[in-house]
Structure formats: structure tokens, C-alpha cells
C-alpha positions as semicolon CSV with decimal commas, in nm:
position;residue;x (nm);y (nm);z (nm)
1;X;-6,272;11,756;12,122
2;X;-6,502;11,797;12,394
3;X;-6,599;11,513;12,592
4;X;-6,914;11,481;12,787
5;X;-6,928;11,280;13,161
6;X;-7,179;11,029;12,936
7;X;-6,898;10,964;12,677
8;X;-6,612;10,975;12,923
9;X;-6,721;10,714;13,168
10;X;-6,791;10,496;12,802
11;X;-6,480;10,449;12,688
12;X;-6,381;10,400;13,087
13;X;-6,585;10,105;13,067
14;X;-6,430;10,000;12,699
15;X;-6,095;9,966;12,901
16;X;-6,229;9,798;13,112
17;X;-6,362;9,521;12,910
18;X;-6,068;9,554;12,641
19;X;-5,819;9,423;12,869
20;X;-6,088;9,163;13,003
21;X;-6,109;9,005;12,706
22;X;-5,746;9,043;12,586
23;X;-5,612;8,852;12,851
24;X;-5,916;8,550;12,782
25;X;-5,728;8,587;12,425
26;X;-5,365;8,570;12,527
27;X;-5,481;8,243;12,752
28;X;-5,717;8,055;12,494
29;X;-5,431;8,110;12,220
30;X;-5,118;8,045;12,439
31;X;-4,947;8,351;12,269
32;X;-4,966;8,714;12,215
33;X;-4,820;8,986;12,427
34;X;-4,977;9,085;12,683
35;X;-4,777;9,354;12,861
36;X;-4,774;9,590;12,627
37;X;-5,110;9,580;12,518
38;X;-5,212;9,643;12,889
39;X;-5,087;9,978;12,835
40;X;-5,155;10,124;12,523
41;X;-5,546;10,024;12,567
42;X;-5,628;10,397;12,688
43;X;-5,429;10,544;12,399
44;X;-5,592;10,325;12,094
45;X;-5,976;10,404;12,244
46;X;-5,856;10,785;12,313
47;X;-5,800;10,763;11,944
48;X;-6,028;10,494;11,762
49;X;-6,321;10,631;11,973
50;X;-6,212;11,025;12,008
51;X;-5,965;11,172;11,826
52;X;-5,944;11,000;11,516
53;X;-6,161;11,025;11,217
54;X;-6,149;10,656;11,066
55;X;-6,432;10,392;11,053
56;X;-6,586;10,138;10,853
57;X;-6,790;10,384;10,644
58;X;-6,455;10,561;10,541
59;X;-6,223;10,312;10,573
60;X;-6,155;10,345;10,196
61;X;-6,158;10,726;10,194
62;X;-5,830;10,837;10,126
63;X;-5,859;11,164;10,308
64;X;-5,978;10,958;10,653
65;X;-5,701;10,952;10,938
66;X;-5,475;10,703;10,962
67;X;-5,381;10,513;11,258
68;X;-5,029;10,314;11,285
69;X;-4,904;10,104;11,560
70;X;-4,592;10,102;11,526
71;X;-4,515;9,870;11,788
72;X;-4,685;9,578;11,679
73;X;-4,686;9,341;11,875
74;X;-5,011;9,482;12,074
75;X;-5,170;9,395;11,814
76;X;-5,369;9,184;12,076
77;X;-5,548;9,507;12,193
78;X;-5,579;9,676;11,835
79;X;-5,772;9,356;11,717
80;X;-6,003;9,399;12,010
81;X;-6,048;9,760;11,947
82;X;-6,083;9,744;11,596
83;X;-6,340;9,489;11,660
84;X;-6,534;9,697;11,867
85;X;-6,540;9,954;11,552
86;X;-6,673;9,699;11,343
87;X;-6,414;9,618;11,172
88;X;-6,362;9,258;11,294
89;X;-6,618;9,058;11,411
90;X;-6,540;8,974;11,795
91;X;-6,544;8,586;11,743
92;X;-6,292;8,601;11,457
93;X;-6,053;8,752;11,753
94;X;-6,031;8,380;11,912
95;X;-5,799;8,289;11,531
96;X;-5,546;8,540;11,681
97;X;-5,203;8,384;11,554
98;X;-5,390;8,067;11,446
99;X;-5,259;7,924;11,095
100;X;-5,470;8,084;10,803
101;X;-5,600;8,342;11,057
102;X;-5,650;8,685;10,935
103;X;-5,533;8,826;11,285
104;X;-5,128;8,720;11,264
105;X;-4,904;8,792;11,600
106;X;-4,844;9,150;11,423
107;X;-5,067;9,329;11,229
108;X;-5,029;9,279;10,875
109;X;-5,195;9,580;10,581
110;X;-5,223;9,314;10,302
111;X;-5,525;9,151;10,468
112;X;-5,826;9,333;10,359
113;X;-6,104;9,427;10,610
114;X;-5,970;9,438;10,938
115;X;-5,854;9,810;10,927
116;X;-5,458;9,772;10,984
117;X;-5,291;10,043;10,786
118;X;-4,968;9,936;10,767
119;X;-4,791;9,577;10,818
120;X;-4,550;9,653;11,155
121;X;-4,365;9,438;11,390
122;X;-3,947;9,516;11,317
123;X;-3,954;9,786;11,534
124;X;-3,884;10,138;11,407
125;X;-3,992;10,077;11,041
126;X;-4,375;10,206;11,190
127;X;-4,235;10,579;11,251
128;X;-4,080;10,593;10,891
129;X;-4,392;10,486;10,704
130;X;-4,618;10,707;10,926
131;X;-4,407;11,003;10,829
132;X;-4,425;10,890;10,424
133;X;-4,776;10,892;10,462
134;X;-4,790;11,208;10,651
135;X;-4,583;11,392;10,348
136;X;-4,850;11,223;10,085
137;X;-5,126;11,351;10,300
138;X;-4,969;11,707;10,220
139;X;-4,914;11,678;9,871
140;X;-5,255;11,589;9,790
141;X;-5,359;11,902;9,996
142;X;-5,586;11,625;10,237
143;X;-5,656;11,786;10,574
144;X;-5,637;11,461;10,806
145;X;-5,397;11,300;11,096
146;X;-5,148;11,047;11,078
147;X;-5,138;10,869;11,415
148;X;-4,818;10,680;11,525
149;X;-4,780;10,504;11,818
150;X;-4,505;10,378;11,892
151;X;-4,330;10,215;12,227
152;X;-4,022;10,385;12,434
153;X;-3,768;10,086;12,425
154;X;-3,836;10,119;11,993
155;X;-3,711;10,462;12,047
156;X;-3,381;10,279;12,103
157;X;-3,393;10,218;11,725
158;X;-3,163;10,490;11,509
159;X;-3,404;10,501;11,236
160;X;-3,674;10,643;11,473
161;X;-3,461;10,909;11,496
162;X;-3,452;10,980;11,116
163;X;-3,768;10,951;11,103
164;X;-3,801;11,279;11,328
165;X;-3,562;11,434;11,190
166;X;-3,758;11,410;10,835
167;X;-4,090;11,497;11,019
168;X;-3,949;11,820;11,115
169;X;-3,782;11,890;10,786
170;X;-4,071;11,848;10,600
171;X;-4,258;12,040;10,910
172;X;-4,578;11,794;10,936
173;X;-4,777;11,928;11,173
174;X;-5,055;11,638;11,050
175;X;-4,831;11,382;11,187
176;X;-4,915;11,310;11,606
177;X;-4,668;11,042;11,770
178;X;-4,778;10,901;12,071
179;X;-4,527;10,755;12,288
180;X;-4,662;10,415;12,494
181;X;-4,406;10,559;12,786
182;X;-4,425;10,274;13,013
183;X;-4,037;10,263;13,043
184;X;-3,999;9,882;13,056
185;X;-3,923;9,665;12,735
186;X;-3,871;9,289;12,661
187;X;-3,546;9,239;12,860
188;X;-3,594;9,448;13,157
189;X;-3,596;9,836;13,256
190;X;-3,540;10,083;12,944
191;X;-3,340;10,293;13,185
192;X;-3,081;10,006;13,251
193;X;-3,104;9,881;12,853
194;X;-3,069;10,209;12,679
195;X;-3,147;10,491;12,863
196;X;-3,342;10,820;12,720
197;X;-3,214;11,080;12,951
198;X;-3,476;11,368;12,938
199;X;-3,656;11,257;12,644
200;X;-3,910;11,514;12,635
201;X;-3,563;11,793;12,585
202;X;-3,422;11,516;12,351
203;X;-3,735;11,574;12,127
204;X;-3,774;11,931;12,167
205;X;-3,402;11,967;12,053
206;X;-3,503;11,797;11,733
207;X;-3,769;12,054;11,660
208;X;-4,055;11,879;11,791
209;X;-4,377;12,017;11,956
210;X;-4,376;11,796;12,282
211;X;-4,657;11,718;12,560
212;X;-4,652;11,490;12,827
213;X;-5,015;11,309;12,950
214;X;-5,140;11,051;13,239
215;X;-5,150;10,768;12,945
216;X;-5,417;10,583;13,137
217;X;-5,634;10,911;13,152
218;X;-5,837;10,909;12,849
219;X;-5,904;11,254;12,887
220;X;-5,568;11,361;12,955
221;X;-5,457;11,188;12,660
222;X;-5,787;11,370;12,421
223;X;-5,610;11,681;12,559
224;X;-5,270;11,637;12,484
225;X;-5,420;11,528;12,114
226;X;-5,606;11,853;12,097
227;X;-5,283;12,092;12,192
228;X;-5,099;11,848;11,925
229;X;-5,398;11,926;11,674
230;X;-5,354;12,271;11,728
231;X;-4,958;12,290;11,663
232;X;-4,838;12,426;11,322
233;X;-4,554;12,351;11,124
234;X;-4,391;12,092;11,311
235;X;-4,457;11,729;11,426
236;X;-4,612;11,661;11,756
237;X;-4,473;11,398;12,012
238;X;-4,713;11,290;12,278
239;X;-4,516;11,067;12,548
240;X;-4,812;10,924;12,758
241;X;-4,712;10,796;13,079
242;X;-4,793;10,435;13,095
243;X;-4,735;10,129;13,329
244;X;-4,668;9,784;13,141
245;X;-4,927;9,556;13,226
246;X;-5,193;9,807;13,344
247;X;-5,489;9,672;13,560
248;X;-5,334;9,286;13,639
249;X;-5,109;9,371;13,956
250;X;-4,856;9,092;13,887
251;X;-4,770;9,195;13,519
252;X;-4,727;9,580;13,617
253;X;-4,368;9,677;13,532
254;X;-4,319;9,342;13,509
255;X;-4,101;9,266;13,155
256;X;-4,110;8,925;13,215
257;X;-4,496;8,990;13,080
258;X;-4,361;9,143;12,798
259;X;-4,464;8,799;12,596
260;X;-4,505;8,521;12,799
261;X;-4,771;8,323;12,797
262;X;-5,085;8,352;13,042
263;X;-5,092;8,025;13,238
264;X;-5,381;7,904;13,391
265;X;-5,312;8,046;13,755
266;X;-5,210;8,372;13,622
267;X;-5,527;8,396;13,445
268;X;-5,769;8,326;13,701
269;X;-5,606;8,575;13,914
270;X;-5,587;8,837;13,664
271;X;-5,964;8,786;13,609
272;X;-6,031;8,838;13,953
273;X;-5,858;9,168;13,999
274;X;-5,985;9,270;13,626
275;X;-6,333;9,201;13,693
276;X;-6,342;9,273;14,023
């Protein structure tokens, strides 16, 4: 979609506050991951607030898009963006992984109201569902987007990889993956754990229609959606570019951020660079 200066330098300033207010989440609750919700926050407002036709006034509609994050445990910057679509109010986000909360330490579908289409957190179980849904979608003749965003070390999982394989069988060209590419995972470097030698070829191989973007470039990434949108007869694979940890200097490509806890020293610093 187009995207005027007004609307661009918007949901720049979303970012911004997003990962403000993530990190005052991860430190108030003592939990939460904050690494990798650093670096999907571009992709989730590219989509929530550009690309992706879901809301509170559809949110029932079963023709709206659908939006899956696969890997779950960002659900830390999810909740915040699906609070800022209404969806949540923004004080409930201070329950995050709180007994009785509504907003568990991965998203969970069964809870009504808080716009989480599908219960993820094993990795690779996200891709599968997105492409079940994506096959319904076509049945029922509905016109919309599937959304799946998943992270690159969960592309170590072998059911991913059935899951594309399906996706291309069953030639869903509604069905966009978007790969959080930020090439570090919860033990250390994805090259050194498992490494994806030219993904991108990998993909293509598979039968996939493949772009790369800047995934901290909220235009690049609207772009890469729109070439994806305008694909036919095969799934599309977006692998964004991130960094883990985006915006805090000490947690970039850091995987020791990957889930630790945000002491108090570590958050007054990443405040200062954050709001500074």
C-alpha cells in the first residue's frame, strides 16, 4: 500500500515507544523475552498498522486477515501492539505472565478478547497451523492473508519444513511468512547452532516466492509485503533482516538477552539510549 511521509514517520514513532515500554514490562515483571521482541517490533506494526486487514471491528469476521506469531515468545511486543489496536487495554499489559493474567509468557487463542489467533510457543507448530488456515481460507473462496512470522533459529525445526512443502503443494499464494532474520537464537549464533546456508536458495528450491527486506525499515518491509501480495500460486517467504535486541546497544546480537531478565542497571541504561 502506499504510505504517506505523515503515516511513515507514525509508526516510526510507534517503535519507538513499543520497545520503550516493553522493556518497563520485561523489568516490572522480572520475565519475558526481551531480545526477540526488540526485533520483530518493525515487522508486527508494518503489519498490525499497514498491511494487514484485522481490528477490533472485524475481529470476529471470518474473512479478516489473520496474523500468527509463530515464535511466541515475543509475545511481549504483540501484547503491546495489540494494545495499541485496542485490543488490550495498556494497563492490563503490567499482568504479563502474572497468575490468572490473560497475557501468559506465550500467547494463548483460548482467551477471548485480546486478538491472538492461535496459542504458539513449541516452536514450529505456528508455520503448520498458519498454512491449515491458509487452505480453509481457500476453500471458503475468502480473499484475505494469513500472516506468519516466525524466527530463523525455529527454522531449525523439521516440521517448518513440511509445512512449506504443503504451502507450495497446495500453492497458497494467501499465505505471507515473514522471517524475524536476526540470525542469533537462545544459545548463541544460528550460524554456529544450525546453520542455514543460503536460505533465501534453500526456499526458492522448495517452490517458494522469496524477498529479502531491511526488517527495521517499515517501509522496506510494506514493500516486500506488497511484491508478496502480488505473487500467484505459490507461498511467499519474506526474510527481514533483523538485529536481536534492536535499539538497547548492550542486548544487540547479544543471545544472552534472548530471556534474561532486565535488572535494574540494565534498565536504566537501556532507557537512556531508548529515550534518548
Amino acid at each position: 500500500m502506499y504510505m504517506d511521509a505523515e503515516k511513515y514517520e507514525y509508526l516510526i514513532s510507534l517503535c519507538k515507544q513499543f520497545r520503550i515500554d516493553v522493556i518497563e514490562l520485561l523489568y516490572k515483571t522480572q520475565s519475558g523475552h526481551a531480545g526477540g521482541s526488540l526485533s520483530v517490533c518493525e515487522i508486527l506494526t508494518a503489519i498490525y498498522f499497514a498491511e494487514a486487514d484485522i481490528n477490533t471491528e472485524n475481529k470476529n469476521n471470518p474473512e479478516r486477515d489473520r496474523v500468527i506469531l509463530t515464535k511466541g515468545h515475543a509475545a511481549p511486543m504483540l501484547y503491546r501492539v495489540l494494545a495499541e489496536k485496542g485490543f488490550i487495554p495498556l494497563d492490563e499489559l503490567s499482568t504479563l505472565r502474572k497468575t490468572g493474567t490473560r497475557l501468559q509468557g506465550h500467547p494463548a487463542a483460548h482467551i477471548e478478547g485480546i486478538g491472538v489467533e492461535l496459542s504458539t510457543g513449541p516452536l514450529g507448530i505456528g508455520l503448520s497451523a498458519a498454512v491449515g488456515m491458509a487452505i480453509a481460507n481457500k476453500i471458503d473462496g475468502y480473499e484475505n492473508y494469513v500472516f506468519a512470522v516466525t524466527g530463523d533459529g525455529e527454522l531449525n525445526e523439521g516440521v517448518v519444513w513440511e509445512a512449506v512443502m504443503s504451502a507450495v503443494k497446495f500453492e497458497l499464494d494467501n499465505l505471507i511468512i515473514i522471517v524475524d532474520y536476526n540470525k542469533v537464537q537462545l544459545d548463541g549464533i544460528s550460524q554456529d547452532i544450525m546453520p542455514m546456508i543460503n536460505l533465501a536458495g534453500r526456499l526458492k528450491s522448495f517452490g517458494c516466492n522469496v524477498n529479502e527486506c531491511d526488517g527495521h525499515d517499515i517501509s522496506d518491509i510494506c514493500k516486500a509485503v506488497e511484491l508478496a501480495k502480488l505473487n500467484t500460486k505459490k507461498p511467499s517467504v519474506i526474510l527481514a533482516h533483523t538485529i536481536k535486541g534492536k535499539g538497547v546497544s548492550f542486548m544487540e546480537g547479544e543471545s544472552a538477552w534472548h530471556g534474561a531478565p532486565v535488572d535494574q542497571q540494565s534498565y536504566e541504561k537501556a532507557m537512556k539510549e531508548l529515550r534518548g
